[in-house]
N, C-alpha and C positions, 0 to 999 in steps of 0.2 A: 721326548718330554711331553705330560702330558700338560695340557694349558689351563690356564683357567687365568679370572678377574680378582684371585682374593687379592686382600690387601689395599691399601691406601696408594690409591695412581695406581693400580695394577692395571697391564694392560686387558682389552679383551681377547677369548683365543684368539691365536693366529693374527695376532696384528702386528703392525710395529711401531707400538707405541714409543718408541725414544726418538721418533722422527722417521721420514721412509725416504727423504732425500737426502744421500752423500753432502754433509757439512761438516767445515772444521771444528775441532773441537774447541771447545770454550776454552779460553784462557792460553790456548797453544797457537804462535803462529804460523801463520799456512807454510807449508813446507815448499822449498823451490820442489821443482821436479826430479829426483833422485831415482829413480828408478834404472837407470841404468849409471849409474854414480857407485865406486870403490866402497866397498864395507866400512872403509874407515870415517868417509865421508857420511855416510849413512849413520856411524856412531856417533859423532859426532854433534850430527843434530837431535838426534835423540837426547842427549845428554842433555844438550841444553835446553831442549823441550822441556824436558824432566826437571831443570831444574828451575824454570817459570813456573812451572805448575807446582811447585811442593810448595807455597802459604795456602793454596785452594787443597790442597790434600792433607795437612794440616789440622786446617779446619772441619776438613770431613771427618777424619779420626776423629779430634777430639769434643765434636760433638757426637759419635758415636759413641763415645767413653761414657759421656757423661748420661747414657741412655742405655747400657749394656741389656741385653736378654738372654734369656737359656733356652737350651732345648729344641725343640724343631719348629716352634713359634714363634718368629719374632717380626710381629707387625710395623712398631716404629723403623726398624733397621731395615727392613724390606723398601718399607717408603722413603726413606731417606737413598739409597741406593739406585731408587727408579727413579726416582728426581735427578741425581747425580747422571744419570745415563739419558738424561732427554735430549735431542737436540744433535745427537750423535750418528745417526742413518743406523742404526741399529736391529735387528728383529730379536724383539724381549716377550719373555713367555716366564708366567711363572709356574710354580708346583703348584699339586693337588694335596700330596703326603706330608708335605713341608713347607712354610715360606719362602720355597726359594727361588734367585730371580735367576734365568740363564738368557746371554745376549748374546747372539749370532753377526760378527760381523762381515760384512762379503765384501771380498778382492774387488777392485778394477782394475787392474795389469790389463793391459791388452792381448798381452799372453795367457790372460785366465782362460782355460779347459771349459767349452761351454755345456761340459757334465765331467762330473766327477773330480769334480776339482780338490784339490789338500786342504784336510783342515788339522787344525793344532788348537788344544785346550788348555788355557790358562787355569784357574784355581784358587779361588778365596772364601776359609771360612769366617763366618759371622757371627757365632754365638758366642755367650758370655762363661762364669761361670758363677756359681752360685759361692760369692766369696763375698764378705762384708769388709769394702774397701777402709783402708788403715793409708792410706800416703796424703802428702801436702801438696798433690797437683791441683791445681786452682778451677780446672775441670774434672775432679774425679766427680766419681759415683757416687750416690747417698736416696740408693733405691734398695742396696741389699744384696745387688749382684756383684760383678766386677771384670772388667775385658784383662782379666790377670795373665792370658796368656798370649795378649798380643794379636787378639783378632781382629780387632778394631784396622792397625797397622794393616793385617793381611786383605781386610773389603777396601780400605782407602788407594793401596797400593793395585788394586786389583782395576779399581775407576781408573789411578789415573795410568794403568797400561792402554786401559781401552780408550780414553780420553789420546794416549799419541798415536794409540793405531787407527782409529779413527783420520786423524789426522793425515796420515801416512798408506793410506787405504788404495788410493793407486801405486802402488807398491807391492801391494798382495795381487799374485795370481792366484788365489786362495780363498779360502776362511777361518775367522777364529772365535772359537766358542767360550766365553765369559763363565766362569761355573761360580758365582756367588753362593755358596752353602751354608744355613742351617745346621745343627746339630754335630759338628762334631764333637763335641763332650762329652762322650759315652751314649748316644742317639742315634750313632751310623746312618747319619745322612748321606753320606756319600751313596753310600748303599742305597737309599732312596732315589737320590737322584739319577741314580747310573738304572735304574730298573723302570724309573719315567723318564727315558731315555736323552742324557745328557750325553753320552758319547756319540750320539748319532744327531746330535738336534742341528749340526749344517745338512744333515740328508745326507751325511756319506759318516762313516767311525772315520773318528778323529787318529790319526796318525800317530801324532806323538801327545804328552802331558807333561806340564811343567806347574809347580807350583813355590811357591818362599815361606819359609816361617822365620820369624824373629824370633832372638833367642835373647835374653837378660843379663845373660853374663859374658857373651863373647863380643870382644872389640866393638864399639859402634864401625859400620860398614863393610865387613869383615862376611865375605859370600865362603860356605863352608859343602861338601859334600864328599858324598865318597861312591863309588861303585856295587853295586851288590847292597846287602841288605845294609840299611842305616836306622831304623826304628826297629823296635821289637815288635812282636806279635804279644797281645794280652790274651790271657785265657785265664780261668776260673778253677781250683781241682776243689769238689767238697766230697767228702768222707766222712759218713756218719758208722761207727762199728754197733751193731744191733746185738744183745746179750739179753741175760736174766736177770730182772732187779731183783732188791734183798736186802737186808736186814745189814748196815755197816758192820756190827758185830759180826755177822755171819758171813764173810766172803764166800766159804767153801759151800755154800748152800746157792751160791750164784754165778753168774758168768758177768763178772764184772766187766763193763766193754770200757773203761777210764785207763786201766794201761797199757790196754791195747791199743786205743789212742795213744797214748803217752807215745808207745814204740814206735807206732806209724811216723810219730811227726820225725822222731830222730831218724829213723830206717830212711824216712824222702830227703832227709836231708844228705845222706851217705850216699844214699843211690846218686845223687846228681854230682857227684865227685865223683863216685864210681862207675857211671855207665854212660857218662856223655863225657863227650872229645872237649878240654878244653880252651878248645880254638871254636867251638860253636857253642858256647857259655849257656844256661839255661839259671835265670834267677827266679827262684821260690821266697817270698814270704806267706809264713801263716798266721795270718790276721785273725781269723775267731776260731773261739774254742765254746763249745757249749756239753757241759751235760747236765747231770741232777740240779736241784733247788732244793735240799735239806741235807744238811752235813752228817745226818746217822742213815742215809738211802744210799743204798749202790741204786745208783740209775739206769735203767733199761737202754738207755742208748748214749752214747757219746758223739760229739761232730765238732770236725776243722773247717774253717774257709781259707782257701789260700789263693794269691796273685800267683800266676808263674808267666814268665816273658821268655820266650823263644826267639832267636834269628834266623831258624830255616825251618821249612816244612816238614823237613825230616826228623829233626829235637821235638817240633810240637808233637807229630804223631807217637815218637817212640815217649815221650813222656806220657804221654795218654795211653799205653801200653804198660808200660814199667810199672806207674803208681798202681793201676790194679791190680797188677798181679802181685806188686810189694802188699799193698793194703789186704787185700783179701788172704791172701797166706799168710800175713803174723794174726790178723782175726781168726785164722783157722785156730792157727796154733793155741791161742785162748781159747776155744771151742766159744767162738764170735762168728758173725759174720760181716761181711763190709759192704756198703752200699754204697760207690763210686759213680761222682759224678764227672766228668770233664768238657769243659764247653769253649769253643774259638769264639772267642770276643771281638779281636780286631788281628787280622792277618798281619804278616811280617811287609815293613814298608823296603820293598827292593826295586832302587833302581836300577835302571836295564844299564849295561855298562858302557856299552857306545852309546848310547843316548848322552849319558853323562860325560864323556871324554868328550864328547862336540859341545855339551853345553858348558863344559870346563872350558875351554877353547875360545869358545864364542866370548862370553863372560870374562875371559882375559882380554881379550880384542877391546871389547869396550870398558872395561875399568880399570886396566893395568896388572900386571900378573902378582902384585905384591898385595891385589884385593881379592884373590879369589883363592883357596886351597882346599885339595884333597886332603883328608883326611883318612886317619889309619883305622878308629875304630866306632863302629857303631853303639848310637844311644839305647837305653831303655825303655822310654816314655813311647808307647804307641799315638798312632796315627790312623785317624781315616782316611788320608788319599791311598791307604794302602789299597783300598776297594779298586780305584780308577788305576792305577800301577798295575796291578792285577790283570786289568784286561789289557792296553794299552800299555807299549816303551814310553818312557819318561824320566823322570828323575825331580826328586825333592831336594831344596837348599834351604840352608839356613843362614840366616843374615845376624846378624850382631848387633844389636842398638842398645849395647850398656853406656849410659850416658858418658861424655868424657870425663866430667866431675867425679863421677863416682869409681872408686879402689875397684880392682875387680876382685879383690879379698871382703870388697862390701857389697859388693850384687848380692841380690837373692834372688832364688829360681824364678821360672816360671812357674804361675798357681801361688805364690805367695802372694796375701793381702797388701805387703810391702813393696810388690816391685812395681815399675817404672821402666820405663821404653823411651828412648828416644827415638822423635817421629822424624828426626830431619835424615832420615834414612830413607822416606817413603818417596823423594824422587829418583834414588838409584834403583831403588825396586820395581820402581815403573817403570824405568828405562829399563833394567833388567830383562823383566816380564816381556815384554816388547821386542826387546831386538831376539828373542830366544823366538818368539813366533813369525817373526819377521824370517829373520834367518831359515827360519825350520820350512816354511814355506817355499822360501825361495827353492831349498836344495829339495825338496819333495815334487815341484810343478814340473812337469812334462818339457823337455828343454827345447826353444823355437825350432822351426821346421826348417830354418836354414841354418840351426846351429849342430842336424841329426847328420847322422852319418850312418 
């Protein structure tokens, strides 16, 4: 990562500004000594950490809410975040490319490796989105943005894992990397921060990833994932068919490129029932259509824009194959030609699948098996953790915080002006967050010298 001061309380490079001495965390109290204490025991108090800590986590949300930002900028939310982490023995650094904060905690196990120790990265993003809030939360928004999908939850829940691992810090033969992010709303921050190096900022690549996102309509408390890919990959196809304008009366004096469009859109829509597996689904819509501006011109050029969502790298490429060679041959056929664009947006979000069967497991162990489930099929909404997935095993979850009041025939999505999260979720997610790097460290450190063989 690279460092820098921006920001309100930012720290300077290379400091550690959230404290440089091992303290407990505010609001949590001190942990007996567990370190050599049963998993269960260890769950245990986690949980209940977590669940002191959730009116402070609480209120960290929903004063986040009520201050939402977009985009790879967000001053107040940066400061609020490095306030929340002061006091913690932390080493915090922020971006250059983005606001964004990353917090290094280090192990005191006495079994900590004194090089090369394990690290594991947690994951919270922070941006808003550009939605003019409509609900009767007594904290909403009334700036013109809106934390509609739940970010808010994900930077509160992200403090308070590090607020118990803090806490729990002689516990770690390890380290664990905080990744507070900017820009996921179509900004690819991840992207940014993975290239001002966020998977290496303990001094070693992080081992494993874990991150949570709340979802608006599934169960409040309700931890959900699957194996393999669970987000889609977004991509872009535009197709503009280039011809000879001309006289509406006059078609035969022209190479009208209007139904050659017409053909393309139907032909892409056949092709993806004809030429992909549908066990590996490929959804297309075609959102814009532009040609002429006067109703007696054949217009010289026609163009689509269309969403397409992939789940594997092989749908994306062979779709990026197919559409040109569909588009470009029915424009031949018009004596047209096509001018194909296709662009990866945000890559398919896959978790690694042992990564996830341990974190299914673990996630059973501390919440009960009636709170955690696999699930059968992957979403369509893309994701930027797919960037950090990408390098690094991990696995994405999703949490559930449709309030209990509310029908789940009356949820509405996320990115709706309308919806609404319940936050009193955000102490199992901390605990969550935690025992998943807790754990993950444990079984990554180098096993004592009188336990080798």
């Amino acid at each position: 990562m690279t460092h820098s001061a921006a920001g309100t309380g930012a720290p300077a490079a290379g400091t550690a500004a959230a404290g440089s001495a091992p303290v407990d965390s505010p609001g949590v109290p001190a942990p007996a000594d567990t370190s050599g204490a049963p998993a269960s025991d260890v769950s245990a108090s986690l949980t209940a950490e977590a669940a002191a800590l959730l009116p402070q986590l609480q209120d960290l949300r929903r004063e986040l809410h009520r201050i939402p930002e977009t985009g790879l900028d967000l001053p107040q939310t940066q400061a609020r975040v490095l306030a929340a982490l002061e006091g913690l023995g932390l080493e915090v650094t922020t971006g250059t490319g983005t606001t964004s904060v990353v917090a290094v905690l280090r192990g005191t196990h006495p079994e900590r490796p004194a090089t090369g120790a394990p690290a594991v990265l947690l994951r919270g993003d922070m941006d808003a989105l550009p939605v003019r809030e409509l609900t009767d939360e007594p904290f909403r928004s009334e700036n013109g943005n809106m934390h509609a999908c739940g970010h808010d939850l994900h930077t509160a829940g992200l403090v308070g894992a590090a607020r118990l691992l803090a806490a729990h810090r002689h516990e770690l033969a390890g380290d664990v990397v905080f990744m507070f992010q900017p820009g996921e709303e179509g900004f690819h921050g991840a992207k940014i921060m993975i290239e001002e190096g966020v998977l290496d900022a303990a001094g070693v690549r992080v081992g494993a990833a874990y991150g949570v996102h709340v979802t608006s309509s599934a169960q409040r408390g309700l931890f959900a994932t699957k194996p393999g890919s669970l987000q889609a990959g977004s991509n872009v196809l535009e197709v503009t068919v280039h011809g000879a304008g001309g006289h509406g009366s006059q078609p035969h004096n022209a190479a009208d490129p209007v139904p050659a469009l017409a053909e393309t859109i139907l032909g892409l829509q056949t092709m993806i029932t004809r030429r992909f597996d549908v066990f590996d689904p490929v959804v297309m819509s075609i959102t814009q259509l532009s040609a002429g501006e006067a109703v007696n011109v054949i217009p010289p050029s026609a163009s689509l824009g269309a969403t397409v969502r992939t789940l594997s790298q092989e749908s994306t490429e062979r779709f990026r194959e197919e559409s040109r060679r569909l588009a470009e041959g029915i424009a031949a056929a018009h004596g047209c030609t096509a001018e194909v664009r296709f662009s990866v947006e945000y890559p398919v979000t896959v978790n690694d699948a042992a990564e996830t069967a341990w974190a299914v497991d673990r996630l059973r162990g501390l919440l009960g098996e009636e709170r955690v489930a696999v699930v059968d099929n992957p979403i369509m909404p893309s994701e930027d953790f797919s960037y950090v997935l990408r390098e690094v095993p991990g696995t994405y979850i999703m949490l559930g915080a449709r309030p209990e009041a509310l029908a789940a025939e009356d949820a509405v999505d996320n990115h709706s002006p309308y919806v609404v999260f319940d936050d009193s979720v955000l102490g199992d997610q901390a605990a969550a967050l935690a025992h998943l790097a807790l754990a993950r460290v444990r079984a990554s450190a180098p096993a004592p010298a009188h336990h080798r063989e």
